[in-house]
LOFI-124999 format. One record per residue (C-alpha): residue in one letter; chain; x, y, z. Coordinates in pm, 1 decimal, decimal comma. Example, Ala and Ser with C-alpha at 12.3 -4.5 7.8 and 13.67 -1.06 7.14 Angstrom:
+---+---+----------+----------+----------+
! r ! c !     east !    north !       up !
+---+---+----------+----------+----------+
! a ! A !   1230,0 !   -450,0 !    780,0 !
! s ! A !   1367,0 !   -106,0 !    714,0 !
+---+---+----------+----------+----------+
END
This chain:
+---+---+----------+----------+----------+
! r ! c !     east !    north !       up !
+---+---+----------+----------+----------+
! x ! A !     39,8 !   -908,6 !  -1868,7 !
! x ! A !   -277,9 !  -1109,8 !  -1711,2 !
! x ! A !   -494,6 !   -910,7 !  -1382,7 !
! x ! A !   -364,0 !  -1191,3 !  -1138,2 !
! x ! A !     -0,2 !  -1097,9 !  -1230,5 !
! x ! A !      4,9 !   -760,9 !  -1236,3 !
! x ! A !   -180,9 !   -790,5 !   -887,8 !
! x ! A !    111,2 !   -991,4 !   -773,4 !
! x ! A !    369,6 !   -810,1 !   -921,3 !
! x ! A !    211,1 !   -479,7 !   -754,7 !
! x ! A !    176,9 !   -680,5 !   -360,3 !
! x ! A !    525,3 !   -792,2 !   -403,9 !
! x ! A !    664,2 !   -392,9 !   -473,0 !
! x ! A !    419,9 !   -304,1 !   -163,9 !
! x ! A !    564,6 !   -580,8 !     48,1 !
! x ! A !    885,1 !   -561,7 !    -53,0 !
! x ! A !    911,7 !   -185,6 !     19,5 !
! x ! A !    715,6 !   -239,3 !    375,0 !
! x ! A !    919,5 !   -566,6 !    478,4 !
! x ! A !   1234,0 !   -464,5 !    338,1 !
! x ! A !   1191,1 !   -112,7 !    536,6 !
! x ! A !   1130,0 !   -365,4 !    857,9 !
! x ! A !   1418,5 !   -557,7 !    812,4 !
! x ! A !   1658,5 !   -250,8 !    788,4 !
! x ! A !   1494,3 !    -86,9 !   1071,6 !
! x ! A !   1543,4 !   -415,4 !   1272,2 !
! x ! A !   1884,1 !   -417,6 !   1150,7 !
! x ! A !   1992,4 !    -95,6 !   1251,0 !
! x ! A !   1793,0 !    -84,5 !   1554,3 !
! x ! A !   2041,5 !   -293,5 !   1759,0 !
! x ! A !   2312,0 !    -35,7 !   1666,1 !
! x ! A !   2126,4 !    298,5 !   1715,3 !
! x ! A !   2308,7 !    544,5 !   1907,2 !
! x ! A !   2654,8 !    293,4 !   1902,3 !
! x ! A !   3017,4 !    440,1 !   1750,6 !
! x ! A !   3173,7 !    278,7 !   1457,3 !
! x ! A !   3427,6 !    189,3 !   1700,1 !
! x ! A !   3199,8 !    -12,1 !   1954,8 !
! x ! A !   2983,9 !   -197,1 !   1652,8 !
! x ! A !   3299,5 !   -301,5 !   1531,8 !
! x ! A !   3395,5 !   -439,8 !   1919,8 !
! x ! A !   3059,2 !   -611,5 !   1884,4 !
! x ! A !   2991,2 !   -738,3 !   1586,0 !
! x ! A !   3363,9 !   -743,2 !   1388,7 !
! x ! A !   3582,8 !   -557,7 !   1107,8 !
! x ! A !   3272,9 !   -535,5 !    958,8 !
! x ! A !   3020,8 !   -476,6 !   1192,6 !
! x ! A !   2631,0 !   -608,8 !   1179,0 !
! x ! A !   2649,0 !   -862,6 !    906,3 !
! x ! A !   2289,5 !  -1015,5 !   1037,1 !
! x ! A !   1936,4 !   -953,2 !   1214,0 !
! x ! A !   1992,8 !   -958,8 !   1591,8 !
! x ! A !   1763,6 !  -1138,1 !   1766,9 !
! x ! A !   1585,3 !  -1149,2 !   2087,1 !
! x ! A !   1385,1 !  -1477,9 !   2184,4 !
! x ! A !   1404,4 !  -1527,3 !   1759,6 !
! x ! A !   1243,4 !  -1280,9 !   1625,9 !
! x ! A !   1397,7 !   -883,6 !   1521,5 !
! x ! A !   1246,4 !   -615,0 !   1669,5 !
! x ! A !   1215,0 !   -281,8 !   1468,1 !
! x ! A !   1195,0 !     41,0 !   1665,8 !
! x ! A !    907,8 !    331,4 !   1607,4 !
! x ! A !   1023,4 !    371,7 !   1230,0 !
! x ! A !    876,5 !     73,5 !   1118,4 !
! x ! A !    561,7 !    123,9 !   1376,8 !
! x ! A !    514,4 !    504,4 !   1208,2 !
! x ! A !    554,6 !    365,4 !    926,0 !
! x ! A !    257,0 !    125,6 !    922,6 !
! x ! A !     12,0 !    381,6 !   1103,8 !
! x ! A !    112,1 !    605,8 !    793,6 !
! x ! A !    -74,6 !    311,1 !    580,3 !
! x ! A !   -294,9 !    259,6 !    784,5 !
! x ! A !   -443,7 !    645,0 !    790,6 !
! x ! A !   -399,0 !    629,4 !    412,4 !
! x ! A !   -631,8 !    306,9 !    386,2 !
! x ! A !   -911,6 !    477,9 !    661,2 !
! x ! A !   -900,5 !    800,5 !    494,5 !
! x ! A !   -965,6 !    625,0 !    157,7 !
! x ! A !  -1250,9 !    421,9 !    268,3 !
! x ! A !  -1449,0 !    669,9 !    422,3 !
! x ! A !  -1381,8 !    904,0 !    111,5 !
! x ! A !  -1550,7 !    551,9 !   -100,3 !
! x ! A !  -1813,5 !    476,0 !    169,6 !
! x ! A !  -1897,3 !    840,0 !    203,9 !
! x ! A !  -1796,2 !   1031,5 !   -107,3 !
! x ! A !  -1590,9 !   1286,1 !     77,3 !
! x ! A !  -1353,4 !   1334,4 !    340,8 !
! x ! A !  -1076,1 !   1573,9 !    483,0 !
! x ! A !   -763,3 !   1597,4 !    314,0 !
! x ! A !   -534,9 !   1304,5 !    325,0 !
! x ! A !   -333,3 !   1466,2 !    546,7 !
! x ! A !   -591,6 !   1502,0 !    823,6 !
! x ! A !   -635,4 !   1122,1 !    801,0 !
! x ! A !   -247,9 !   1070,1 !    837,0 !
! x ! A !   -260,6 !   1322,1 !   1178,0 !
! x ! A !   -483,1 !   1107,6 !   1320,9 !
! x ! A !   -354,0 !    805,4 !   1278,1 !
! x ! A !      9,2 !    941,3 !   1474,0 !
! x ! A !   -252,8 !   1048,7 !   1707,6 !
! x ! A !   -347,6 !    688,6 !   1765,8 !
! x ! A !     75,5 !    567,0 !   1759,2 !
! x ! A !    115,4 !    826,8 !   2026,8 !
! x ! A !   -149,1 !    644,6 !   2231,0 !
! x ! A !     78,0 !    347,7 !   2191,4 !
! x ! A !    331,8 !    538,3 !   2331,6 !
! x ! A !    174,1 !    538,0 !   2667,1 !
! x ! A !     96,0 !    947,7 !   2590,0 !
! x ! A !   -311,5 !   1087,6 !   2558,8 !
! x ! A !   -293,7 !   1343,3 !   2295,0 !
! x ! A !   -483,3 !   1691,4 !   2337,2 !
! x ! A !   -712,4 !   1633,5 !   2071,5 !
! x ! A !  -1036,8 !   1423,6 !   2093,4 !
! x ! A !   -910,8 !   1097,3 !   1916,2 !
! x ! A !  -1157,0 !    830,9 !   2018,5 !
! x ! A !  -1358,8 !    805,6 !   1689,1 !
! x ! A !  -1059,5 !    749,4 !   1484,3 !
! x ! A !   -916,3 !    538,3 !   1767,5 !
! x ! A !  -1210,1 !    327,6 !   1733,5 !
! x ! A !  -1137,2 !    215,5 !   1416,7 !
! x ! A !   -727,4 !    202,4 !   1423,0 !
! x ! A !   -695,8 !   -190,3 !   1392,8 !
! x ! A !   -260,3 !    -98,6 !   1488,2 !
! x ! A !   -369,1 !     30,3 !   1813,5 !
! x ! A !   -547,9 !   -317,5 !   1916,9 !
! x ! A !   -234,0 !   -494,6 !   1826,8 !
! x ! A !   -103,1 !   -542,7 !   2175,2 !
! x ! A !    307,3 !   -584,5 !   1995,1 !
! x ! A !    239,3 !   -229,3 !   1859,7 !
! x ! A !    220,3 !    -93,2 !   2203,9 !
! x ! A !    533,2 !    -89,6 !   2319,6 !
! x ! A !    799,9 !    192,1 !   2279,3 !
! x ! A !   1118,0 !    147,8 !   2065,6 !
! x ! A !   1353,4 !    470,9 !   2093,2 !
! x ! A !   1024,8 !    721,2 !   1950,0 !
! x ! A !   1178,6 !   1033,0 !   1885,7 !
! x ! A !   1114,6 !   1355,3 !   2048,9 !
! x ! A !   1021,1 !   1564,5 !   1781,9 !
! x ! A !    759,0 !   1350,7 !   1725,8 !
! x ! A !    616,8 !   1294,4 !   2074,2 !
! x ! A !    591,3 !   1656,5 !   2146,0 !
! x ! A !    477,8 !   1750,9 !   1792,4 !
! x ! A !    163,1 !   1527,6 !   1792,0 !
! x ! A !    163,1 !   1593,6 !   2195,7 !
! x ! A !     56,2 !   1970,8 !   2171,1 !
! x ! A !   -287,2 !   1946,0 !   2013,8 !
! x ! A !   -206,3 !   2133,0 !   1702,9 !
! x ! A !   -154,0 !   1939,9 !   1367,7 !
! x ! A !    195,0 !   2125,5 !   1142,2 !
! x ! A !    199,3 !   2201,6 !    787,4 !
! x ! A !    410,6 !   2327,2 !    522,5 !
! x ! A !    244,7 !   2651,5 !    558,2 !
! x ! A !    228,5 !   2635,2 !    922,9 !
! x ! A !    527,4 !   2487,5 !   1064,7 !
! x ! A !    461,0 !   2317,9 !   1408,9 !
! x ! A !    848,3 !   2372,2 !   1496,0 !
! x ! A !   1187,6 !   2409,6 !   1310,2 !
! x ! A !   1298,1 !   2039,3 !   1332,5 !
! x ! A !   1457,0 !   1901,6 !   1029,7 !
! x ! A !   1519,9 !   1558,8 !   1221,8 !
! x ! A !   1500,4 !   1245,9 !   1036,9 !
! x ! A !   1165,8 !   1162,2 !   1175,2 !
! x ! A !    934,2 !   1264,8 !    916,4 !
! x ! A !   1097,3 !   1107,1 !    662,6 !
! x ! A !   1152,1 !    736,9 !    778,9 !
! x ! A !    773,1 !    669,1 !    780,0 !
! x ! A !    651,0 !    853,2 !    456,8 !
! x ! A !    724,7 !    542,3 !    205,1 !
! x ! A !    306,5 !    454,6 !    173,7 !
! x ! A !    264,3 !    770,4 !     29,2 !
! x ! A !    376,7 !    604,4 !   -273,0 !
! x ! A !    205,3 !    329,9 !   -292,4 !
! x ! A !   -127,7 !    453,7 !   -457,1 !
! x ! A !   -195,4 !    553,0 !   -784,3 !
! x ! A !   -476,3 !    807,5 !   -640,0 !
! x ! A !   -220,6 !   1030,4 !   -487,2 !
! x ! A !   -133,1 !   1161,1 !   -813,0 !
! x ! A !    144,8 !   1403,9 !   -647,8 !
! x ! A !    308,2 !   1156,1 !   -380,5 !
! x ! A !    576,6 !   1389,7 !   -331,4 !
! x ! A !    361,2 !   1656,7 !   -231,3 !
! x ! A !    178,3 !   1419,9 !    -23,1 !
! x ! A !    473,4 !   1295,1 !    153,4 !
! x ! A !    628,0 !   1651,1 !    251,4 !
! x ! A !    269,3 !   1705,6 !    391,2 !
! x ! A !    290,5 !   1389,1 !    605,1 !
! x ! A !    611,1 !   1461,0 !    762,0 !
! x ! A !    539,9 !   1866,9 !    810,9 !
! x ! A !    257,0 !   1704,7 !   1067,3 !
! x ! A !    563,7 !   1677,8 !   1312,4 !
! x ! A !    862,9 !   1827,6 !   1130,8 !
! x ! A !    862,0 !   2228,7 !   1029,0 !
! x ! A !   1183,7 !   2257,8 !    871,4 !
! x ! A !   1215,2 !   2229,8 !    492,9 !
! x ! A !   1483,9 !   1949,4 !    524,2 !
! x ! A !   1265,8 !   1749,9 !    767,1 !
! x ! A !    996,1 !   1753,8 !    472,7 !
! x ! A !   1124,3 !   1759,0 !    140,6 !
! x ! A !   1310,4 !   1443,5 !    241,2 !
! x ! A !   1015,8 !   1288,1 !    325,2 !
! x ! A !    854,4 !   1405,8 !    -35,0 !
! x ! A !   1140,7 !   1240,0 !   -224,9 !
! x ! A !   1121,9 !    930,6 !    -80,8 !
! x ! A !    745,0 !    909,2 !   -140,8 !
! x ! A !    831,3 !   1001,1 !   -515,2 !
! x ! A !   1097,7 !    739,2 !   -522,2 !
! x ! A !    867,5 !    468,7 !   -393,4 !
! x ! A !    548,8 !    541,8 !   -633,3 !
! x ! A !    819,6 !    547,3 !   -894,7 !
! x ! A !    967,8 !    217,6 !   -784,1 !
! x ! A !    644,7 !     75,7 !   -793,2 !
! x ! A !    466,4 !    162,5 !  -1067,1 !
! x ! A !    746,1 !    285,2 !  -1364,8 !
! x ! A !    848,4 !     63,9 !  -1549,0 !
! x ! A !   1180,4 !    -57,0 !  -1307,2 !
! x ! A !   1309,1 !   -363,3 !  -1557,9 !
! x ! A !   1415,8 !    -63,9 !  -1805,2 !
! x ! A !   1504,2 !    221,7 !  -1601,5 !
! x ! A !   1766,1 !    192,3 !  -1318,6 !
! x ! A !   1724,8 !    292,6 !   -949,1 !
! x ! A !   1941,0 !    592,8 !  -1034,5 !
! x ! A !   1763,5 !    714,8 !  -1290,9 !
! x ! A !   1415,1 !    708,7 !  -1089,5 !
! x ! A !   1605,2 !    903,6 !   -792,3 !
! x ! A !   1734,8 !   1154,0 !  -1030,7 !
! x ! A !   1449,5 !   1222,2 !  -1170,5 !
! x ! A !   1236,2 !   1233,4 !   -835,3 !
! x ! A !   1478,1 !   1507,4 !   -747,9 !
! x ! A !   1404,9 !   1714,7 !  -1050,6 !
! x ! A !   1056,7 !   1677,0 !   -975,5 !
! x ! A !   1054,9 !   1773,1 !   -634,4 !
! x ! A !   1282,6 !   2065,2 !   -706,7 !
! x ! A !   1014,0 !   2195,6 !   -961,7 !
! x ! A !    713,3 !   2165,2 !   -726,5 !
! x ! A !    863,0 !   2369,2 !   -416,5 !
! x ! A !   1034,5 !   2680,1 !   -573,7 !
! x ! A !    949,4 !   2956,3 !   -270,4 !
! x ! A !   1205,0 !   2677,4 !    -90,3 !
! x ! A !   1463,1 !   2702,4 !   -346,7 !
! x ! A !   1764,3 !   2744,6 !   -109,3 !
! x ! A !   1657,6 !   2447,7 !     85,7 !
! x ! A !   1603,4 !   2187,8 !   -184,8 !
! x ! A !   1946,4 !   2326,8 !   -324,0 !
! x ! A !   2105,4 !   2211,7 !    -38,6 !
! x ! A !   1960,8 !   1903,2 !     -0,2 !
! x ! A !   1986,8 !   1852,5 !   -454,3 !
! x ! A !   2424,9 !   1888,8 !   -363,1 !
! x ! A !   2412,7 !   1657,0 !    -81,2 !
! x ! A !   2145,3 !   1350,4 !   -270,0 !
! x ! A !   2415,0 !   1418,6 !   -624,3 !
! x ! A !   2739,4 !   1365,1 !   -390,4 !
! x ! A !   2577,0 !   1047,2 !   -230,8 !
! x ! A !   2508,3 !    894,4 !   -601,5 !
! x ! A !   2852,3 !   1033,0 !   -731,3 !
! x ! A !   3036,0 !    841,7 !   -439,3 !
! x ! A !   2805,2 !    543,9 !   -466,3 !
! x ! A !   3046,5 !    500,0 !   -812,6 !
! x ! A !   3389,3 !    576,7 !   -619,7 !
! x ! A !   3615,7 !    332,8 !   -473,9 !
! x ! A !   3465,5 !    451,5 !   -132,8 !
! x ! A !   3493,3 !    268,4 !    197,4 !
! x ! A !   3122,4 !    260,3 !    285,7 !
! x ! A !   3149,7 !    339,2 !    670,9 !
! x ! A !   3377,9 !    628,5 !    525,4 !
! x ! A !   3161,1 !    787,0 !    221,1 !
! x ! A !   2878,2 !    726,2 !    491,6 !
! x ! A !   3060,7 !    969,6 !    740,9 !
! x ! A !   3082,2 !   1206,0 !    499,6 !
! x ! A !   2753,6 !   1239,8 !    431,3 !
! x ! A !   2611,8 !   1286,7 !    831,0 !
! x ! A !   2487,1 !   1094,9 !   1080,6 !
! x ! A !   2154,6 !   1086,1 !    943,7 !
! x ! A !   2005,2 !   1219,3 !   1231,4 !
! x ! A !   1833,3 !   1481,5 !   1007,3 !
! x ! A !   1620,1 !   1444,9 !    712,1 !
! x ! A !   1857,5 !   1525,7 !    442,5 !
! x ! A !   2118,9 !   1305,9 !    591,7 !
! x ! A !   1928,5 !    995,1 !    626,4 !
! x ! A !   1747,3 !   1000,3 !    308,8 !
! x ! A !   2174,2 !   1044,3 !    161,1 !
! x ! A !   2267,4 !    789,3 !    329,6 !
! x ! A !   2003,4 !    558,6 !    217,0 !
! x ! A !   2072,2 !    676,2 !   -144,6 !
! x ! A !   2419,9 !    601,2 !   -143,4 !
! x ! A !   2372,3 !    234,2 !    -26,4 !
! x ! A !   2100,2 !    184,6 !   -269,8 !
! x ! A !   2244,0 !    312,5 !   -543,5 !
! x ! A !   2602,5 !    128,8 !   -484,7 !
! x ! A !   2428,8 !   -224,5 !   -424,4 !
! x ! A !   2067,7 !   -163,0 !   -681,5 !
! x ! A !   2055,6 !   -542,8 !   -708,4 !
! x ! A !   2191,6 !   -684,6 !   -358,1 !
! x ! A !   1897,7 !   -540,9 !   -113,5 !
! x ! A !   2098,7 !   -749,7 !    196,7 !
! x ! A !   2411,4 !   -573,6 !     97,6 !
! x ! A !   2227,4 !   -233,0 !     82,4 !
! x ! A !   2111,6 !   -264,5 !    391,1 !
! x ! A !   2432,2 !   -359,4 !    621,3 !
! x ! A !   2586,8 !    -73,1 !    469,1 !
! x ! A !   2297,0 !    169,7 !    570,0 !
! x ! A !   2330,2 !     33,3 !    897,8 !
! x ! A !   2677,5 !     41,7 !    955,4 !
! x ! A !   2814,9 !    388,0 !   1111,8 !
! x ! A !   2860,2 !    592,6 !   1387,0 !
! x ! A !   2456,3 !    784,4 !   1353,5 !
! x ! A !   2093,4 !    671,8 !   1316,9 !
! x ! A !   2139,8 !    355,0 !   1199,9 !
! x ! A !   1776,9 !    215,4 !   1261,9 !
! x ! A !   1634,2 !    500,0 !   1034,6 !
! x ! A !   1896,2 !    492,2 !    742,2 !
! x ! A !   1878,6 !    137,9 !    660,0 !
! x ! A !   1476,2 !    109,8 !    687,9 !
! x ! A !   1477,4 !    453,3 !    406,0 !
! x ! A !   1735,7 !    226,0 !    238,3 !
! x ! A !   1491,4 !   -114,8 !    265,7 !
! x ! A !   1196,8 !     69,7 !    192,2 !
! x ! A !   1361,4 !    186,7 !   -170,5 !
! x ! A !   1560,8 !   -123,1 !   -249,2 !
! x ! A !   1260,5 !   -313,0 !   -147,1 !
! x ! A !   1003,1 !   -182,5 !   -370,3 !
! x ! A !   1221,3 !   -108,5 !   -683,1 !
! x ! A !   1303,5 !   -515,1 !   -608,8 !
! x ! A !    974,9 !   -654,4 !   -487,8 !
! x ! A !    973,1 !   -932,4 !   -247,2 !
! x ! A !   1139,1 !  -1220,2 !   -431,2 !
! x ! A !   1437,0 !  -1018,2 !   -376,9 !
! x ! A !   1478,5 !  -1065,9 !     25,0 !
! x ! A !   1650,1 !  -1329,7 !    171,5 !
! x ! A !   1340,0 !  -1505,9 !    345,4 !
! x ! A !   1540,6 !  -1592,2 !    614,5 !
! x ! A !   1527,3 !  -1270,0 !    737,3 !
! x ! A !   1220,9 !  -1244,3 !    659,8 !
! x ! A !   1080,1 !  -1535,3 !    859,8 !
! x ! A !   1261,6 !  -1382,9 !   1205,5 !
! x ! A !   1063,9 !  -1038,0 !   1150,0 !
! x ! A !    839,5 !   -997,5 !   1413,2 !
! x ! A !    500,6 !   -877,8 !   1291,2 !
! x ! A !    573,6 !   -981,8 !    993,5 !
! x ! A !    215,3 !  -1142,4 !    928,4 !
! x ! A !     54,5 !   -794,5 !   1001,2 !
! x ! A !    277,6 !   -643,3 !    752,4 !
! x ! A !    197,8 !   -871,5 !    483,3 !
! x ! A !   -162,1 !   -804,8 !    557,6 !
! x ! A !   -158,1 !   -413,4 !    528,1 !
! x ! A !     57,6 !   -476,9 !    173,5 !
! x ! A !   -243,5 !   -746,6 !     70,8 !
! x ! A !   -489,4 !   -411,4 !    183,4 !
! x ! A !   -304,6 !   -155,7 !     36,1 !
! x ! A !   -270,4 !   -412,0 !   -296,4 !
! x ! A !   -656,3 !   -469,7 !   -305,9 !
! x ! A !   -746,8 !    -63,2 !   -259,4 !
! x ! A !   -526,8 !     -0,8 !   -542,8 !
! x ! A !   -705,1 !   -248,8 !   -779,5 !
! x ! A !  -1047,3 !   -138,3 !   -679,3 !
! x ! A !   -958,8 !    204,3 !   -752,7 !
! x ! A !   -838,3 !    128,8 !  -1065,5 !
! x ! A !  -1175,9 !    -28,2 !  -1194,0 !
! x ! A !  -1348,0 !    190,6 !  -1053,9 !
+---+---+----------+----------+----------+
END
């Protein structure tokens, strides 16, 4: 395989995972908080079948904007570790960067931010400040001055909010434990075990997506094993990843059932917590591995967090599928989607420089 396309191959798994995350997010976001019973009123028998648009483009709600200041703290914390030779734990980096989304937020955190502010290209973009449903957990999390931790849990929230913005985590081959990584990211603003180990699955599940070898090994498979894994690393939370090991198997058992999906889906939560949403988004992904437009509608379509459930679901489908696989249709009525496909091309170019280096 030739350097120019294995550097493809590895923007369109970023890009795919980032935009495909959008798209869901945008999907779901005109549904958030809606009954079955009122998105079928709206939308038909089937409910959202298609982005919904407003002056044509789709808007995606703080998921998607997390999301990218994730990245974005990954890609400053990695620089200044290159530029400098050291730097705080990744973490740290991660922290401040939510520090600068809650800025966009219209909220002034406790902490002194304006050095890392200074460089946050996100918080310049003047689309990025706008607020889109941001959860509460988060606001008063990363509102109180103090920065949570596995260890140190900043409150016993197991929402779904750390988990829909940890995908970057595994995008990099020098986070050598992404699932680690990822719980880390989400205990920032989420102290219950089910708000992070979530989050550290779907991290594995991305790095796996993107750099196993996916043309031999099937979406289930990677999942599977990303929950062995994660079981294995966290063992003093046994009881918790139990829970959350039954509810991920049922989801993949029932993605193989003659299930109705807005049924299977109600069985499984609202995913308005961590373990729901990331069960939800399994299911869909793992019923429709090769139909990324068909995983996503049925992410999107129930009576819960719909916004949040289809972008976990995008975010997988698209990086296991890469960016050929989206309808560019959709695609095209993203807004933002020009900065997106800039912060894959960055996050593609820091992962070949670090592996010549």
């Amino acid at each position: 395989m030739t350097e120019k396309y294995e550097r493809r191959a590895l923007t369109s798994r970023i890009a795919g995972c980032l935009l495909g995350g959008a798209i869901g997010d945008a999907l779901g976001y005109e549904i958030e908080f809606e009954e079955w019973d009122t998105i079928r009123f709206r939308f038909g028998e089937n409910g959202i079948q298609k982005l919904y648009l407003y002056d044509d483009r789709a808007v995606f709600s703080d998921d998607t904007q997390m999301t990218l200041f994730t990245l974005e703290g990954i890609i400053l914390g990695y620089c200044r570790a290159e530029n400098k030779g050291t730097g705080a734990p990744l973490s740290v980096y991660i922290w401040q960067a939510y520090l600068s989304w809650l800025k966009t937020q219209g909220i002034e955190p406790v902490n002194n931010n304006d050095k890392f502010d200074s460089i946050s290209s996100l918080l310049k973009e003047e689309a990025m400040n706008v607020r889109r449903a941001p959860g509460n957990t988060c606001l008063h999390a990363l509102s109180s001055g103090e920065m949570g931790t596995i260890e140190n849990p900043i409150n016993d929230s197991k929402g779904c909010g750390g988990v829909m913005r940890t995908a970057p985590l595994g995008f990099f081959p020098f986070i050598t434990n992404p699932v680690l990584e990822g719980a880390k990211a989400a205990a920032i603003t989420h102290g219950h075990p089910l708000g992070w180990l979530p989050a550290g699955i779907l991290s594995g599940i991305v790095h796996r997506c993107i750099w196993g070898d996916t043309e031999k090994t099937a979406l289930k498979e990677i999942i599977e094993k990303v929950i062995q894994e994660t079981a294995g690393q966290f063992p003093e939370y046994a009881e918790y990843m139990n829970e959350l090991e039954a509810l991920l198997r049922r989801a993949i058992a029932m993605s193989a059932e003659q299930w109705n999906d807005v049924e299977a889906i109600e069985t499984l939560g609202g995913g308005w917590t961590g373990d729901e949403a990331l069960a939800i988004a399994v299911y869909s992904c793992v019923k429709y591995p090769d139909q990324l437009k068909k995983a996503l509608i049925c992410a999107a379509n129930h009576s819960g967090d719909s916004d949040s459930t289809a972008a976990i679901a995008g975010n997988i489908l698209g990086a296991y599928l890469g960016l050929d696989q989206i309808d560019m249709q959709w695609v095209n009525h993203l807004e933002m989607r020009d900065l997106i496909m800039d912060y894959s091309y960055q996050a593609a170019e820091i992962c070949h420089r670090n592996a010549q280096s």
